[in-house]
Biopython code that builds the backbone (N, CA, C, O; Angstrom):
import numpy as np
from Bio.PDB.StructureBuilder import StructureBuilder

atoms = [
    (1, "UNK", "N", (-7.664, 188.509, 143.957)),
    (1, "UNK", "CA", (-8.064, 187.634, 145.030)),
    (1, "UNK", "C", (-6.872, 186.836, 145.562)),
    (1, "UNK", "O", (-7.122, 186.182, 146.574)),
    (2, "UNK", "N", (-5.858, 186.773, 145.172)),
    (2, "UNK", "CA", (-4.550, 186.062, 145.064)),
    (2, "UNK", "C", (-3.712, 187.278, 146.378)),
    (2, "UNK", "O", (-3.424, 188.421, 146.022)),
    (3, "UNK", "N", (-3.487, 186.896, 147.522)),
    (3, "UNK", "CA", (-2.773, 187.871, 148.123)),
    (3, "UNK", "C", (-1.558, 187.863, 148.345)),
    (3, "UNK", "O", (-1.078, 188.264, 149.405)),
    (4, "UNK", "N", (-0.930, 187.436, 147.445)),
    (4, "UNK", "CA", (0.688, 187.215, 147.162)),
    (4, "UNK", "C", (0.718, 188.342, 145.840)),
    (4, "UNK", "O", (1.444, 189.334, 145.904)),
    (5, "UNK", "N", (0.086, 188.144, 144.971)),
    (5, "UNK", "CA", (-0.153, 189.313, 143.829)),
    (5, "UNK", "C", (-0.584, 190.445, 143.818)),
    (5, "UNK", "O", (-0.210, 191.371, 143.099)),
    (6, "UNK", "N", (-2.100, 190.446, 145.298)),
    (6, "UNK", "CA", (-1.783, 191.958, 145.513)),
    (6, "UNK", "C", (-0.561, 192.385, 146.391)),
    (6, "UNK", "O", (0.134, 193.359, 146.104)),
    (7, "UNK", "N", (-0.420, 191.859, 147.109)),
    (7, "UNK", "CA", (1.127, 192.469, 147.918)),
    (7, "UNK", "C", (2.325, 192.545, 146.960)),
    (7, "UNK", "O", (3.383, 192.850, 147.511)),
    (8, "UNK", "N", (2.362, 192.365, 145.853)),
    (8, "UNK", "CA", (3.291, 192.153, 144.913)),
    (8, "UNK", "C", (3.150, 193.859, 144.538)),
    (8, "UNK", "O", (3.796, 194.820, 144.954)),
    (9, "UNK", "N", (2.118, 193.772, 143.658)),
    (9, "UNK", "CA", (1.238, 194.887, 143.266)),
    (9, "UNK", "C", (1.282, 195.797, 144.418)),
    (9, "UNK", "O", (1.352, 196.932, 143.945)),
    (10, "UNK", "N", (1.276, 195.847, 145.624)),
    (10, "UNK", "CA", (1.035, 196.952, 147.003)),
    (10, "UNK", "C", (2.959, 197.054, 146.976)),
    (10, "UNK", "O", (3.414, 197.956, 147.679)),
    (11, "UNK", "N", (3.619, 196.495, 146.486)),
    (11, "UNK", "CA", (5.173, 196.421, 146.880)),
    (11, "UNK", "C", (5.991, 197.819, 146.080)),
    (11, "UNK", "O", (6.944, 198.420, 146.574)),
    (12, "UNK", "N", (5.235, 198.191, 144.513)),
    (12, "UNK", "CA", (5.665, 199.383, 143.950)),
    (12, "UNK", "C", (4.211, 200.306, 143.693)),
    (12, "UNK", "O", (3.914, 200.727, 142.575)),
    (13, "UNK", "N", (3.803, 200.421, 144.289)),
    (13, "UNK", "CA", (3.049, 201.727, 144.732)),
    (13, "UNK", "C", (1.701, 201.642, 144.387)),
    (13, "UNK", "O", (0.912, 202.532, 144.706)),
    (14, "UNK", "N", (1.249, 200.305, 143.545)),
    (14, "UNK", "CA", (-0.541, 200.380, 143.206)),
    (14, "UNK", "C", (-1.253, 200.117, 144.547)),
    (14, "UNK", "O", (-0.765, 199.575, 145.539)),
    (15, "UNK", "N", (-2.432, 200.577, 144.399)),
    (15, "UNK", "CA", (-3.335, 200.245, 145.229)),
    (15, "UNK", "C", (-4.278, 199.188, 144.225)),
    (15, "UNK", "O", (-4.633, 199.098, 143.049)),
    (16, "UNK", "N", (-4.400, 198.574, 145.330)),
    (16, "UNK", "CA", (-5.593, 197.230, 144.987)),
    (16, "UNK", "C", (-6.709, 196.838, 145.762)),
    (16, "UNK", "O", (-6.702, 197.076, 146.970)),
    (17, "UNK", "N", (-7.755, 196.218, 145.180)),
    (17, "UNK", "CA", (-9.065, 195.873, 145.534)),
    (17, "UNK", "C", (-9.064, 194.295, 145.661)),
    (17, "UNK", "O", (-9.331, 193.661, 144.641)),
    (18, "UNK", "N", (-8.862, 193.795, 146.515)),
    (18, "UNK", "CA", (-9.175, 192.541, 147.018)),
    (18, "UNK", "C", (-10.600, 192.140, 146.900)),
    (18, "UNK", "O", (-11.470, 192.260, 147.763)),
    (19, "UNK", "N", (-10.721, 191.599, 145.587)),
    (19, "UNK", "CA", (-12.523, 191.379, 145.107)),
    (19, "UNK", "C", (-12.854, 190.073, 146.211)),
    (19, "UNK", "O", (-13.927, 190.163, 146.808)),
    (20, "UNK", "N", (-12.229, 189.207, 146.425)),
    (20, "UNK", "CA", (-12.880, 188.288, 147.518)),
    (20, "UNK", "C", (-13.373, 188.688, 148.576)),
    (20, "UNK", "O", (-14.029, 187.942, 149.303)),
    (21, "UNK", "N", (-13.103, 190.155, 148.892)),
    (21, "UNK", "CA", (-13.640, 190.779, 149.752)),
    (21, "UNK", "C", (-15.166, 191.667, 149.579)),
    (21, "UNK", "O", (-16.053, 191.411, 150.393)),
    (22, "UNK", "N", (-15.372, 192.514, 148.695)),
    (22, "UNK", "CA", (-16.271, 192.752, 147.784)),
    (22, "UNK", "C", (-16.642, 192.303, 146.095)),
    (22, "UNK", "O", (-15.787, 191.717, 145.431)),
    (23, "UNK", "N", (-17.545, 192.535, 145.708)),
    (23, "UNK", "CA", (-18.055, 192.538, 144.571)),
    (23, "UNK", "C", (-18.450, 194.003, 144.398)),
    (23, "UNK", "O", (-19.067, 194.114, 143.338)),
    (24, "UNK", "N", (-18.351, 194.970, 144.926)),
    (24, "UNK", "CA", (-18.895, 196.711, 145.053)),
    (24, "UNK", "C", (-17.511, 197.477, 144.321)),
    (24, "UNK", "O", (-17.107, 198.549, 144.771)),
    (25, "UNK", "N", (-16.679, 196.643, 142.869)),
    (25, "UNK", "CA", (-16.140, 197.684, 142.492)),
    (25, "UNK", "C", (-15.967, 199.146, 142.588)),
    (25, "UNK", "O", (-15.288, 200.000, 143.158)),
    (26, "UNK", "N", (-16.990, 198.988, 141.683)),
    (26, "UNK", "CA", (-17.304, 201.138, 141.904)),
    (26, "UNK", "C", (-16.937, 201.493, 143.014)),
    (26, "UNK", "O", (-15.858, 202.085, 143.033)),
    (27, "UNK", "N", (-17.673, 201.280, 144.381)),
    (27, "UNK", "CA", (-17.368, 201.342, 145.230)),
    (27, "UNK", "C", (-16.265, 201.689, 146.034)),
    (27, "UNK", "O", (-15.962, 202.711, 146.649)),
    (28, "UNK", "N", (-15.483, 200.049, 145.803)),
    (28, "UNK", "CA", (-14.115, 200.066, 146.236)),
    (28, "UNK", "C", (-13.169, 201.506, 145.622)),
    (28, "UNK", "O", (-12.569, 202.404, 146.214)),
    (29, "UNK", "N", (-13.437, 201.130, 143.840)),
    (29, "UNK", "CA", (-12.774, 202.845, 143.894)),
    (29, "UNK", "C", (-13.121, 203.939, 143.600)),
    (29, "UNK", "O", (-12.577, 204.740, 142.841)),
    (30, "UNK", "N", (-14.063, 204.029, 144.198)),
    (30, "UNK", "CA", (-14.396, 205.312, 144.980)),
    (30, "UNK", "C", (-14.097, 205.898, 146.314)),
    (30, "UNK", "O", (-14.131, 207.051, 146.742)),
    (31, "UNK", "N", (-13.741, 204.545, 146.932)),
    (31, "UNK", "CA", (-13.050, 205.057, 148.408)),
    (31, "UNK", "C", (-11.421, 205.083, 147.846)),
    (31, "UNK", "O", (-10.793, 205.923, 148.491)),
    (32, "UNK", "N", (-10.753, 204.541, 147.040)),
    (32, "UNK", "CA", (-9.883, 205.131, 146.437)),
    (32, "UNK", "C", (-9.334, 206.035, 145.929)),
    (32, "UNK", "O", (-8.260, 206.535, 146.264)),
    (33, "UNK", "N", (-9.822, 206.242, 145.322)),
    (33, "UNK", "CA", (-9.929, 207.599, 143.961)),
    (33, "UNK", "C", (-10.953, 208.970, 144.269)),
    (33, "UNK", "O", (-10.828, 210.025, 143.646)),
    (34, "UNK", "N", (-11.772, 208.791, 145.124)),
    (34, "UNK", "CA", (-12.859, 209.332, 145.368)),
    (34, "UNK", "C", (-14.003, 209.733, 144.420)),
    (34, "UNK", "O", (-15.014, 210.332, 144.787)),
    (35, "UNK", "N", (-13.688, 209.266, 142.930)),
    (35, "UNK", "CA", (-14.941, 208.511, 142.396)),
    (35, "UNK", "C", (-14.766, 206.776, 141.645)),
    (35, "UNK", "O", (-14.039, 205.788, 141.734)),
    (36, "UNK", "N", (-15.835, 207.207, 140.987)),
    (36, "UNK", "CA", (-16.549, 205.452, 141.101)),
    (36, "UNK", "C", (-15.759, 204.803, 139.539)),
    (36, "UNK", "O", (-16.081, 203.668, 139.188)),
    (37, "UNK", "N", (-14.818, 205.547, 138.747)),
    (37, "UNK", "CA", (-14.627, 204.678, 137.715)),
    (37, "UNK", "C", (-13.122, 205.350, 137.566)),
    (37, "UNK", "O", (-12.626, 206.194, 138.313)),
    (38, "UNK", "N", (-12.691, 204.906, 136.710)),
    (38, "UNK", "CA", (-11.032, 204.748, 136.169)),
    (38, "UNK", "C", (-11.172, 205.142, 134.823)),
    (38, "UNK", "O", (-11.990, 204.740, 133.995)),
    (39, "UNK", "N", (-9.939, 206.291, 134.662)),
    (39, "UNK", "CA", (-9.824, 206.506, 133.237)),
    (39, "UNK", "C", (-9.825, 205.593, 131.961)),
    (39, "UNK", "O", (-10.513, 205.820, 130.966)),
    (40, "UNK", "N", (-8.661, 204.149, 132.168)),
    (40, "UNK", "CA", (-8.412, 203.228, 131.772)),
    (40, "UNK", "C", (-8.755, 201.581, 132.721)),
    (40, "UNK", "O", (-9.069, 201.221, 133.855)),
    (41, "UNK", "N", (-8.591, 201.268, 132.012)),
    (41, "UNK", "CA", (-9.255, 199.589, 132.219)),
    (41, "UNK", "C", (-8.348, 198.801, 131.163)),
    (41, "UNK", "O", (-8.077, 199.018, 129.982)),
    (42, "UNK", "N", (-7.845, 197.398, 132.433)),
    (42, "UNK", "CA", (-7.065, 196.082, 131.282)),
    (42, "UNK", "C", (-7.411, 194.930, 131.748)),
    (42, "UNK", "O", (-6.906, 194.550, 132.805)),
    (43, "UNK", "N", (-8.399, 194.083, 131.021)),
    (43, "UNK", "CA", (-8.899, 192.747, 131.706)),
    (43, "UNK", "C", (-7.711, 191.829, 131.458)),
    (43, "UNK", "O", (-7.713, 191.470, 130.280)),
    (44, "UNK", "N", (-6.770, 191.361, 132.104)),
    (44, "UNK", "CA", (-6.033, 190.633, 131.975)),
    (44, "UNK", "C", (-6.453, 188.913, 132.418)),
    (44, "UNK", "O", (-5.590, 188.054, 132.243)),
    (45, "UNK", "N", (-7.235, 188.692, 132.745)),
    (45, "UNK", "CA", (-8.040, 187.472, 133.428)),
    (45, "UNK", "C", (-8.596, 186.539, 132.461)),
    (45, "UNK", "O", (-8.550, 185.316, 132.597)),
    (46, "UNK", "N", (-9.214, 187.258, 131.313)),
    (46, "UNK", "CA", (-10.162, 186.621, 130.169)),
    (46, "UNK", "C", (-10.945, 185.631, 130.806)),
    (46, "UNK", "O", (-11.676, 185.740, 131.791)),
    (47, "UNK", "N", (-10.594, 184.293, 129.848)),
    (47, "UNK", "CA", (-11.644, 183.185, 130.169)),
    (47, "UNK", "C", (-11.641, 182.760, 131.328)),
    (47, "UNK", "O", (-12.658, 182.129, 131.614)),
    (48, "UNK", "N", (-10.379, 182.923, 132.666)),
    (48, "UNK", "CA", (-10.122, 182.107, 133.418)),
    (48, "UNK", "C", (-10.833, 182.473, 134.384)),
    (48, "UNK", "O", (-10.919, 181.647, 135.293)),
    (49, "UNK", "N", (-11.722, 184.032, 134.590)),
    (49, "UNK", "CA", (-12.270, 184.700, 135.505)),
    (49, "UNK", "C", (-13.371, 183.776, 136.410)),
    (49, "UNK", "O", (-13.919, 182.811, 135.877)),
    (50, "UNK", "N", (-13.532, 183.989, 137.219)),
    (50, "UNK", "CA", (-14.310, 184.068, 138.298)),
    (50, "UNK", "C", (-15.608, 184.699, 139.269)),
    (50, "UNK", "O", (-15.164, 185.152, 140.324)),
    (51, "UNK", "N", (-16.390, 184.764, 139.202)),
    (51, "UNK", "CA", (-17.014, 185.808, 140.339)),
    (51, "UNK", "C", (-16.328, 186.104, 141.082)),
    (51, "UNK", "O", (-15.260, 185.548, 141.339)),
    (52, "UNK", "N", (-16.934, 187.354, 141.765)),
    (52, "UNK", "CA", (-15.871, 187.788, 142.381)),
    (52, "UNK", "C", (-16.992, 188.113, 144.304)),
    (52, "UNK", "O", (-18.195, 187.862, 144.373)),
    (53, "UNK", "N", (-16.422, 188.496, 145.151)),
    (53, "UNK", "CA", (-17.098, 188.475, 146.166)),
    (53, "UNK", "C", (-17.730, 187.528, 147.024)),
    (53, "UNK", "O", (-17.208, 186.485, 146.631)),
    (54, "UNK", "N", (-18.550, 187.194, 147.984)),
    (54, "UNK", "CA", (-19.030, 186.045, 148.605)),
    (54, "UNK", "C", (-19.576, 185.070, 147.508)),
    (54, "UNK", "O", (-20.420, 184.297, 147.961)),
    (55, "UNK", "N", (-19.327, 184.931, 146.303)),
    (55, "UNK", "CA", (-20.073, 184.286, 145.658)),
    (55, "UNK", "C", (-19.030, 183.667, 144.317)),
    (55, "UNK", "O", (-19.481, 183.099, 143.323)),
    (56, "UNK", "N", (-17.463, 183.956, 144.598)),
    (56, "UNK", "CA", (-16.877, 183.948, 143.675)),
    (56, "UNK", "C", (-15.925, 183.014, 143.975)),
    (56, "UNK", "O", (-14.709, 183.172, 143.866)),
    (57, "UNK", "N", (-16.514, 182.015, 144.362)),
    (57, "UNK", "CA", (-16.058, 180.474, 144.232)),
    (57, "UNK", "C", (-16.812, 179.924, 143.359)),
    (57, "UNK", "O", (-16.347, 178.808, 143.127)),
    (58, "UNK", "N", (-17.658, 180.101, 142.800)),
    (58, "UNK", "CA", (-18.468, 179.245, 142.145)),
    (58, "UNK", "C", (-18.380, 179.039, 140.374)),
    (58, "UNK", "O", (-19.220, 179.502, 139.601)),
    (59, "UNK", "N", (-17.760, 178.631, 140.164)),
    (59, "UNK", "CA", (-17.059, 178.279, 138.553)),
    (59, "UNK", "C", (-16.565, 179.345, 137.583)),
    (59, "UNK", "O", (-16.731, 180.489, 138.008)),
    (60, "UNK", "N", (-16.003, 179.247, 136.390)),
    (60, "UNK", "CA", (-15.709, 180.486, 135.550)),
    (60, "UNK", "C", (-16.854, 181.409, 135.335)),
    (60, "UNK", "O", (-18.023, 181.024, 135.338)),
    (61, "UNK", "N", (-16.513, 182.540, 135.164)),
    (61, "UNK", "CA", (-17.592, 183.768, 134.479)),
    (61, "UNK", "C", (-16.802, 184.301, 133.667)),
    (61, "UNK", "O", (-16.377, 185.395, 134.038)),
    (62, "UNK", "N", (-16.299, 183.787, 132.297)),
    (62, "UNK", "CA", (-15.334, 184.663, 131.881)),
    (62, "UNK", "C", (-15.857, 185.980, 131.148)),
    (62, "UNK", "O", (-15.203, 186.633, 130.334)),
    (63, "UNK", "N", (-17.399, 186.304, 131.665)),
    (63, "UNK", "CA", (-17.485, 187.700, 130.990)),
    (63, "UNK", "C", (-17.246, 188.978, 132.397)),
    (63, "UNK", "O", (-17.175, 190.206, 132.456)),
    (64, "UNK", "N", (-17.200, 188.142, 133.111)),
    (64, "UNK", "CA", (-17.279, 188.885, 134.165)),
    (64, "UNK", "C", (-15.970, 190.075, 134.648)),
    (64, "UNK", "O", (-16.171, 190.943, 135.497)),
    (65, "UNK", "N", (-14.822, 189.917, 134.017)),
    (65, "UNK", "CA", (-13.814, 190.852, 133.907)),
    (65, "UNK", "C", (-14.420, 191.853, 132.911)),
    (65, "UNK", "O", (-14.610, 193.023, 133.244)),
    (66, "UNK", "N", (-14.688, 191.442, 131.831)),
    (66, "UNK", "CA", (-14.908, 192.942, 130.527)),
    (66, "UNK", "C", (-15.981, 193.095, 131.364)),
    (66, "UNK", "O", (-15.936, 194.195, 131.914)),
    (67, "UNK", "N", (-16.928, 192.435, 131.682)),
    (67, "UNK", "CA", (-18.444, 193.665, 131.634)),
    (67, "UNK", "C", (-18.015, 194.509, 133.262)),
    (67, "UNK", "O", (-18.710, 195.522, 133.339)),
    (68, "UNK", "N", (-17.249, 194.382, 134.306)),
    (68, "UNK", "CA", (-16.174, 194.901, 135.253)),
    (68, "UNK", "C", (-15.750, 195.994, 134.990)),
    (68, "UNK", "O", (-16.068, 197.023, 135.587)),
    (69, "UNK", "N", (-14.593, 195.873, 133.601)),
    (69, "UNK", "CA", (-14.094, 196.721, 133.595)),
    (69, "UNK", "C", (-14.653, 198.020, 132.654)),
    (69, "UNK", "O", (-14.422, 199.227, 132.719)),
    (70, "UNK", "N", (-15.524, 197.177, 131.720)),
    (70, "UNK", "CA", (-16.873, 198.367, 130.974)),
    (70, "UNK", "C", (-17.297, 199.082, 132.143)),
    (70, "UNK", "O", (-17.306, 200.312, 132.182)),
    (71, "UNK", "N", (-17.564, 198.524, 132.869)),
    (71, "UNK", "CA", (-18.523, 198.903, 134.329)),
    (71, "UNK", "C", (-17.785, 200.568, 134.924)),
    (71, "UNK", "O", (-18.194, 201.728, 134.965)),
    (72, "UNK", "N", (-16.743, 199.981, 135.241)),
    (72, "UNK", "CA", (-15.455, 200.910, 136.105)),
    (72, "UNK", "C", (-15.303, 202.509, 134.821)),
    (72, "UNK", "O", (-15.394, 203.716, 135.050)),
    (73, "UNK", "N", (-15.099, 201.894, 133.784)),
    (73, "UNK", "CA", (-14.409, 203.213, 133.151)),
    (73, "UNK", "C", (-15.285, 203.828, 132.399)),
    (73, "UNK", "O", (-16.278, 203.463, 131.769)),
    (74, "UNK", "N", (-14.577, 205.142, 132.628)),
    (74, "UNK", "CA", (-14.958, 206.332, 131.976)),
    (74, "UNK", "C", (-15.768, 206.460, 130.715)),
    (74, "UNK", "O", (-15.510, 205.551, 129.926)),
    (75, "UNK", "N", (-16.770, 207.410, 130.240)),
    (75, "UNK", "CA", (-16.630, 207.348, 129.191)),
    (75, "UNK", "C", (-15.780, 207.829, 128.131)),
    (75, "UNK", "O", (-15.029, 208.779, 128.355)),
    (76, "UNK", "N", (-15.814, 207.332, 127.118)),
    (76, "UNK", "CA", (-14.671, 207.818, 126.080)),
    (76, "UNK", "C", (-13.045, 207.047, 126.724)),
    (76, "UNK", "O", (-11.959, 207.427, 126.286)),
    (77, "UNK", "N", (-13.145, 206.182, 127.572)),
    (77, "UNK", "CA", (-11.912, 206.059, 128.801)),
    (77, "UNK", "C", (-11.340, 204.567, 127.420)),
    (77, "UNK", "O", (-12.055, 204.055, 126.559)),
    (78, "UNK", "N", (-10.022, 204.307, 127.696)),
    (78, "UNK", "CA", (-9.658, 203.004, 127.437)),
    (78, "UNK", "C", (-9.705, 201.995, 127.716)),
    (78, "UNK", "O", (-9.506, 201.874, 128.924)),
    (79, "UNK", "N", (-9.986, 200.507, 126.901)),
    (79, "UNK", "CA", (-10.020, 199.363, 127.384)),
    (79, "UNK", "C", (-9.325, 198.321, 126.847)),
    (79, "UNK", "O", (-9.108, 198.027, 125.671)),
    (80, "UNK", "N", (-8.958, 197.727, 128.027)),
    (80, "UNK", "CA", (-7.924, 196.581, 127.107)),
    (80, "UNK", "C", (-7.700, 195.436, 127.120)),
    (80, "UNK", "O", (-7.164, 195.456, 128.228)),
    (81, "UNK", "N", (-7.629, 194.127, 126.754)),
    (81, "UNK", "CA", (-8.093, 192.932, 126.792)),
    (81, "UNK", "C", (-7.222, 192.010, 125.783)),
    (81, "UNK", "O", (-7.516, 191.601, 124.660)),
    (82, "UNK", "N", (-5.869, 191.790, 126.682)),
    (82, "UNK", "CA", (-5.190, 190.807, 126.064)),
    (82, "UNK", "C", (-5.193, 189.702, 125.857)),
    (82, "UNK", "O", (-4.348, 189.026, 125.271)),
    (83, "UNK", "N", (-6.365, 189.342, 126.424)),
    (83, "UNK", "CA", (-6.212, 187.879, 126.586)),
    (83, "UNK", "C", (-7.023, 187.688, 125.231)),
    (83, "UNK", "O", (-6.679, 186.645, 124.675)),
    (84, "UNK", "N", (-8.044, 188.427, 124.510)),
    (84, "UNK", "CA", (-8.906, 188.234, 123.053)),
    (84, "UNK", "C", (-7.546, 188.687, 121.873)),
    (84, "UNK", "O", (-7.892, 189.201, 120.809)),
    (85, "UNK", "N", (-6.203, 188.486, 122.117)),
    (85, "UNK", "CA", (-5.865, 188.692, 120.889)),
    (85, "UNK", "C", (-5.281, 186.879, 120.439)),
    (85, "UNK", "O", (-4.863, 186.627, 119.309)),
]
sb = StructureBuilder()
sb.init_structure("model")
sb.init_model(0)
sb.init_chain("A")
sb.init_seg("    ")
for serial, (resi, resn, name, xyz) in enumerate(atoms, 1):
    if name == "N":
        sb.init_residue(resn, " ", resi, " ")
    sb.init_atom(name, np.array(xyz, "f"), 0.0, 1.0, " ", f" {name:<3s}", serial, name[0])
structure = sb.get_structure()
């Protein structure tokens, strides 16, 4: 949601999802990727998260990155979550 970080991120070759814009992950990459989830997943956000979309001003959700990125990936896919060590 930070658009200094995705343009950071857009500067060596990722593509990014500007969640202030949606909450329709899957979605988003699926018009990406042309399907709906990612091999791998890394919640880097933890507690500090947010909602995300028209509604993601409204105080922390810090489950809202893992159950995201559960959401997005694959099965059998990787997940990773530095911020719980």
């Amino acid at each position: 949601m930070n658009k200094e970080r995705l343009a950071q991120a857009a500067s060596f070759g990722c593509q990014t999802i500007d969640l202030s814009e949606t909450d329709d992950v899957r979605g988003a990459i699926e018009q990406l990727l042309g399907v709906p989830e990612v091999d791998a997943a890394v919640d880097c956000v933890g507690f500090e998260a947010r909602g995300h979309g028209a509604d993601g001003s409204q105080g922390e959700a810090p489950a809202t990155v893992l159950n995201t990125v559960m959401d997005i990936t694959r099965s059998a896919g990787k997940l990773g979550s530095p911020a719980c060590m």
